[in-house]
C-alpha positions as CSV (number, residue, x, y, z in Angstrom):
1,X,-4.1,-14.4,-11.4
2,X,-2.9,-11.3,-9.9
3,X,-4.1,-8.3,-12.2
4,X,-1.7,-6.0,-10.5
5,X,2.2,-7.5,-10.9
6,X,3.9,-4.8,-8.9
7,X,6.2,-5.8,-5.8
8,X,8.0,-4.1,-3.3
9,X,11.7,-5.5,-4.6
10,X,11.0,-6.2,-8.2
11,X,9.1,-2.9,-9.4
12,X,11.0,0.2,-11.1
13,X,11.7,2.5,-8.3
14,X,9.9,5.1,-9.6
15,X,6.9,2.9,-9.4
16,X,7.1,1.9,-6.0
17,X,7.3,5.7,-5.1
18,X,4.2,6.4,-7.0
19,X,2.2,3.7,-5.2
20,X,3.2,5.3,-1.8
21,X,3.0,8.6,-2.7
22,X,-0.7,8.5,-4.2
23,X,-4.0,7.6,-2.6
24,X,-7.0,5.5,-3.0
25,X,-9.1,8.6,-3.9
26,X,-6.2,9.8,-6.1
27,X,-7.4,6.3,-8.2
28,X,-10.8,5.5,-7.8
29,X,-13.8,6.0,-9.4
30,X,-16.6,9.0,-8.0
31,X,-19.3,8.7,-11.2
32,X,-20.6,6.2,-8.9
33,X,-23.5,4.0,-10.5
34,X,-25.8,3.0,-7.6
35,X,-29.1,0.8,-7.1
36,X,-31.3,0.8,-4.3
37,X,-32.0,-2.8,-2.5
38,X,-35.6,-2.9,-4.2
39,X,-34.5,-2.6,-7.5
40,X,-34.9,-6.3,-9.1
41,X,-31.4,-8.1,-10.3
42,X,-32.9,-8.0,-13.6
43,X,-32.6,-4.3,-13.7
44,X,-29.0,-4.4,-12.2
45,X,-28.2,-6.7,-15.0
46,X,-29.1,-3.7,-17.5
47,X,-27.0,-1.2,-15.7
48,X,-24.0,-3.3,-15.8
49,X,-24.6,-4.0,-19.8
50,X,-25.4,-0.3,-20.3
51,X,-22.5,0.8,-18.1
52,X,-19.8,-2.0,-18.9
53,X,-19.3,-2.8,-15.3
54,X,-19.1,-5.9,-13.6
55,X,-20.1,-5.0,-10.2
56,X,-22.6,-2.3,-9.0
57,X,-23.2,-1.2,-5.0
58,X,-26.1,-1.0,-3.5
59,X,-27.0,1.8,-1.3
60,X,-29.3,4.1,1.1
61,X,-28.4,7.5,0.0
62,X,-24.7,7.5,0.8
63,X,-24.6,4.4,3.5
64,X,-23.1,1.5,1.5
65,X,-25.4,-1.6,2.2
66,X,-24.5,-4.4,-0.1
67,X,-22.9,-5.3,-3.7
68,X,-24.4,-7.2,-6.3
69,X,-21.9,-8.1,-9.0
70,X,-22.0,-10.0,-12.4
71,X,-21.0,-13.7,-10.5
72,X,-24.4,-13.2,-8.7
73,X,-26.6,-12.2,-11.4
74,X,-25.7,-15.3,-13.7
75,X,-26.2,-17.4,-10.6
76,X,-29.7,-15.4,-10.7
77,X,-30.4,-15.8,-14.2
78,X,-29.2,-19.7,-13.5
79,X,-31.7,-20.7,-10.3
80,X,-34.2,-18.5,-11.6
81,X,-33.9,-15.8,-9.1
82,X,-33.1,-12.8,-11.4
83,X,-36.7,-10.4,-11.0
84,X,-36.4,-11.0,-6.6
85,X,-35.2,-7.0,-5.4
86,X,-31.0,-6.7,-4.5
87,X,-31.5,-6.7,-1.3
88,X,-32.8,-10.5,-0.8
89,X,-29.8,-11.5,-2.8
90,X,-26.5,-9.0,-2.4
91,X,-23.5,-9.5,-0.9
92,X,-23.7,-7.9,2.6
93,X,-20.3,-8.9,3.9
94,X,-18.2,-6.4,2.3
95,X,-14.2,-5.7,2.2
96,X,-14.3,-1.8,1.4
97,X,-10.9,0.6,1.1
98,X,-10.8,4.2,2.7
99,X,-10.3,7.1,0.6
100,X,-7.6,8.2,2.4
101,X,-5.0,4.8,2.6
102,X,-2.3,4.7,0.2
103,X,-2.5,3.6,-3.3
104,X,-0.2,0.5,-1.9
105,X,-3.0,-0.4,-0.2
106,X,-5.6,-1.1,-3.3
107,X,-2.9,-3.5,-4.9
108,X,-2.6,-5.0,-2.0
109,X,-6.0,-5.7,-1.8
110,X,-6.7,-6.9,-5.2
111,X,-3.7,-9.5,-4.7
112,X,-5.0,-10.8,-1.4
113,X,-8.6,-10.8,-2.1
114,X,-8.7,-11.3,-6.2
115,X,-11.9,-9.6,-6.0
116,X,-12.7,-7.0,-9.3
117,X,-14.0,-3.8,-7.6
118,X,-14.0,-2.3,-4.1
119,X,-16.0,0.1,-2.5
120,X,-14.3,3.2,-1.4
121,X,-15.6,5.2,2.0
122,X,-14.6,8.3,3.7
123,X,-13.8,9.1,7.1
124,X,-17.4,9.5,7.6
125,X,-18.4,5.8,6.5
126,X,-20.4,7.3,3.5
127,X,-19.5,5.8,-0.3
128,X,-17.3,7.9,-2.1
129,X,-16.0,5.9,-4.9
130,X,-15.1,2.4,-6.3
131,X,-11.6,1.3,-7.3
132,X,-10.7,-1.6,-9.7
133,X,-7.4,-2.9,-10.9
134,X,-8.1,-1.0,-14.0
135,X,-8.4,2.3,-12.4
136,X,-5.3,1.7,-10.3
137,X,-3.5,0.9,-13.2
138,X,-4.6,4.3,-15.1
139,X,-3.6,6.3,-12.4
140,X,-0.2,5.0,-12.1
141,X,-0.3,5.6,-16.2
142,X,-1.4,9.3,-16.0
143,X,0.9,10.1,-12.8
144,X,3.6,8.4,-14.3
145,X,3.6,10.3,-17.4
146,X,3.1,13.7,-15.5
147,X,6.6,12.8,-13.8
148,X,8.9,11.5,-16.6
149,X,10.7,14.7,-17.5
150,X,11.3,15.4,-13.3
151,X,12.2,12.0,-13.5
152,X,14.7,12.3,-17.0
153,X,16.3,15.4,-14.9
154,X,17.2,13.5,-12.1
155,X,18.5,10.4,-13.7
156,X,20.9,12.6,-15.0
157,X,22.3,14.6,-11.9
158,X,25.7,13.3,-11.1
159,X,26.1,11.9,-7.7
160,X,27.1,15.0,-5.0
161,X,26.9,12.6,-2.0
162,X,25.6,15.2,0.1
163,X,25.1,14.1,3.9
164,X,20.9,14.7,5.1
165,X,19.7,13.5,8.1
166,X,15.5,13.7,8.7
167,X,13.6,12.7,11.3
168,X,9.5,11.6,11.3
169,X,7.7,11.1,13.5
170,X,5.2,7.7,13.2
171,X,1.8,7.7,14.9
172,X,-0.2,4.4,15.6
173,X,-3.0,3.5,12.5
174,X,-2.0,7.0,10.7
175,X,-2.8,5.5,7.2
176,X,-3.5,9.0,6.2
177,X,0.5,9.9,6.6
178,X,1.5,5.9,5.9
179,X,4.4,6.2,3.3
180,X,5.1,10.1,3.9
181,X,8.7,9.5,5.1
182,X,9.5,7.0,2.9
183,X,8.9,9.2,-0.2
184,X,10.8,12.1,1.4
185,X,13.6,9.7,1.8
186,X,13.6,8.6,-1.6
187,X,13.3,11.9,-2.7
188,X,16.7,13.3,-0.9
189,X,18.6,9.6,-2.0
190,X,17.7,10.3,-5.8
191,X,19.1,14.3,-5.2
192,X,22.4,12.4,-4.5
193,X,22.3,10.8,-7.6
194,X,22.5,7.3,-5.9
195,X,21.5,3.9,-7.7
196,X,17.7,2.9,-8.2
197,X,18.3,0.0,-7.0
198,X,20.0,1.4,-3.6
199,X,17.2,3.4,-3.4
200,X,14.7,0.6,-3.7
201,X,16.3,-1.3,-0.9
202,X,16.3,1.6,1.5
203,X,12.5,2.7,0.6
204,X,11.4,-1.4,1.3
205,X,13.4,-1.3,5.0
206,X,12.1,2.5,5.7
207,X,8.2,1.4,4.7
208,X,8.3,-1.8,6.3
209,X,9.2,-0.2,9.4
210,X,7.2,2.7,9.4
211,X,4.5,1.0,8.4
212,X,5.2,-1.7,11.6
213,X,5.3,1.2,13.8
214,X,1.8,2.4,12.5
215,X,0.2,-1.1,12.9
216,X,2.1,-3.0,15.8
217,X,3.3,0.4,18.5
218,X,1.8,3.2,20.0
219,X,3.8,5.5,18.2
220,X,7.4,6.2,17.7
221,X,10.4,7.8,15.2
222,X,11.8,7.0,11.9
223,X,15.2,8.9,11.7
224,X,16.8,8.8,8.2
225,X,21.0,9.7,7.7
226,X,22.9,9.9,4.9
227,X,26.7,10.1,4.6
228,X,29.4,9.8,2.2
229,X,30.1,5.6,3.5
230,X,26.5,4.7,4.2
231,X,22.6,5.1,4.8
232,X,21.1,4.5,7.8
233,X,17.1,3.8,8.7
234,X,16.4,3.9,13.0
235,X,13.1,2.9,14.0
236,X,12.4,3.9,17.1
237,X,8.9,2.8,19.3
238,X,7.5,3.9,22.4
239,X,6.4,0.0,23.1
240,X,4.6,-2.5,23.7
241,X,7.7,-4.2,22.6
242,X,8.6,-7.9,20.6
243,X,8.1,-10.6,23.5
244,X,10.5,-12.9,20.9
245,X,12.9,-11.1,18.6
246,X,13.6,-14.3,16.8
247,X,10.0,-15.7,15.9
248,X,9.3,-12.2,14.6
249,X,12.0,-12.5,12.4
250,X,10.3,-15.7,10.8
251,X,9.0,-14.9,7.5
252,X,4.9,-15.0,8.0
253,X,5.0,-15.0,11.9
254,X,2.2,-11.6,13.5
255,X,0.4,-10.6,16.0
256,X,-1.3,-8.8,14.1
257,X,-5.2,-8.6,14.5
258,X,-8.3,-9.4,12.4
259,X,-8.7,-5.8,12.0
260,X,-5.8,-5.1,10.4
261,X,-5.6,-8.2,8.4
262,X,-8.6,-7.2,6.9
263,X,-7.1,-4.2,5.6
264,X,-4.2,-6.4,4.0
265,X,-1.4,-5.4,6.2
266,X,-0.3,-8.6,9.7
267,X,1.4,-10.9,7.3
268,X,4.1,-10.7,9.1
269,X,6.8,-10.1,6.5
270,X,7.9,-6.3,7.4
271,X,10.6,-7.0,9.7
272,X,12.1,-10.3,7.3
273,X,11.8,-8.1,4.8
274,X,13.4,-5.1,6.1
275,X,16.4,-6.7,7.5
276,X,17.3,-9.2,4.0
277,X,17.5,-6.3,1.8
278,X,19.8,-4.0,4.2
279,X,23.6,-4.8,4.2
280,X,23.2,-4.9,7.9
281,X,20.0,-5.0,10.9
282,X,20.2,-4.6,14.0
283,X,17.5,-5.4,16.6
284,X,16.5,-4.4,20.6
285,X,13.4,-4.5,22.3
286,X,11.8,-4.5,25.9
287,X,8.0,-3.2,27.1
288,X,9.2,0.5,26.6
289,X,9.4,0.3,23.4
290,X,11.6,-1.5,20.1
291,X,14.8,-0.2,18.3
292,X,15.6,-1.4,14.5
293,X,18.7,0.0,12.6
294,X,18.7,-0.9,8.8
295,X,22.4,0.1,7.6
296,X,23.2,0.3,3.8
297,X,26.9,0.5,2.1
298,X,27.2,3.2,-0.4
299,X,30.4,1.0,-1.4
300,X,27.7,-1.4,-2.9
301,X,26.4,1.2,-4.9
302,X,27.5,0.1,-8.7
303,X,28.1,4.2,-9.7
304,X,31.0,4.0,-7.0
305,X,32.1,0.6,-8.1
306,X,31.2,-2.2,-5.9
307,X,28.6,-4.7,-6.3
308,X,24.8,-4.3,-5.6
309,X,24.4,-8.2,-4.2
310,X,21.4,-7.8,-2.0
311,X,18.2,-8.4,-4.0
């Protein structure tokens, strides 16, 4: 079961901003509790009991070696294993998080992998923290609660439909920045007092394509306009371009590599995505580089009475 129900399209919008906006270390867990690989399981099995955890990292000083979590130490105490030292019996294979990815990145995780805890490193490889859903969860709780009167004050603004346009610029596996200009976007869309659920559709086509720039080009723009009629998202890339505009429109079809599988992004649902929830996509690309527009009708927008039909 996934422990962390939060989609892109379903979710409050405020929720979905919060998930961008904050980062693993803004979530996780530093009070780390730590064994060494030759403490015995047995003693492991006391520090979870002591500590109420269900999973405990094993490590040389700062380098993150192994896990040994509550699955292997009743398989321990089962086949009679449970006095051999960690580091005969922990898991060495290990899916870890970066301090610095966004929050988004964490949920994503615990839906793809269902595991309870993962390590957190820094830029410098050491362990810095552990996240669980629980954490996540609290985070969102505690931010959530610091934004609700911004939050009340905006959802009363009435509509000014005053015209922006920004411009970002997108650089290739910049998690750090990932989800930057989609905030700022959403930020300007709620100042003109525009519908949630407008502004939920736009911040899905604007993250999906940044984030494709960040994992599929070598860099590019995301250029945001807003005008009394319409929105409009442009994602433009430098290259290497889409070979086959219409398979990468298929919903699941990437290119994407093992690397960046393993840190839950290549399923290749950002395009499909980004083009059903606008009210109309547009598509070009050769070897120098890949143009999206994403195009949304304020006359949709329920406050200026139309009809919000994409979902």
């Amino acid at each position: 079961m996934n422990t962390l129900p939060i989609g892109t399209e379903d979710s409050p919008a405020f929720l979905i901003e919060l998930v961008y906006r904050l980062k693993i270390k803004d979530a996780m867990t530093t009070d780390l509790i730590v064994s060494r690989v030759d403490d015995p399981l047995r003693s492991i099995q006391n520090l979870m009991k002591e500590h109420q955890v269900t999973g405990i990292p094993i490590a040389d000083g700062k380098r993150l070696l192994g896990i040994v979590s509550m699955d292997d130490v009743i398989r321990a105490l089962d086949e009679g294993y449970i006095d051999d030292p960690a580091g005969d019996r922990m898991t060495r294979q290990l899916i870890v998080l970066e301090d610095d990815m966004p929050l988004s990145f964490g949920i994503s995780y615990m839906d793809k992998y269902r595991y309870g805890r993962f390590p957190v490193l820094n830029r410098e490889k050491e362990l810095v923290g552990i996240i669980t859903s629980r954490d996540i969860l609290i985070a969102l709780l505690v931010e959530f609660n610091k934004d609700a009167e911004r939050r009340e004050m905006t959802e009363l603004e009435s509509p000014t439909n005053e015209s922006f346009r920004r411009e970002y610029r997108v650089r290739k596996f910049d998690f750090e920045h990932a989800g930057k200009p989609t905030g700022d976007v959403k930020i300007e869309l709620k100042k003109a007092g525009l519908d949630p659920k407008l502004i939920r559709r736009v911040a899905v086509a604007c993250y999906e394509l940044e984030m494709n720039q960040v994992v599929h080009s070598v860099g590019g723009t995301i250029s945001a306009r807003l005008s009394p009629t319409d929105i409009e998202i442009i994602a433009t890339d430098r290259g290497p371009g889409i070979p086959d505009i219409t398979q990468a429109l298929v919903e699941g079809f990437s290119t994407a590599t093992d690397w960046i599988r393993s840190l839950g992004f290549g399923a290749g649902m950002g395009l499909a995505n980004a083009r059903r929830v606008s009210d109309e996509f547009d598509i070009s690309s050769s070897t120098e580089g890949t143009t999206v527009c994403c195009r949304f009708n304020i006359a949709n927008d329920p406050r200026t009475g139309g009809t919000d039909d994409a979902q």
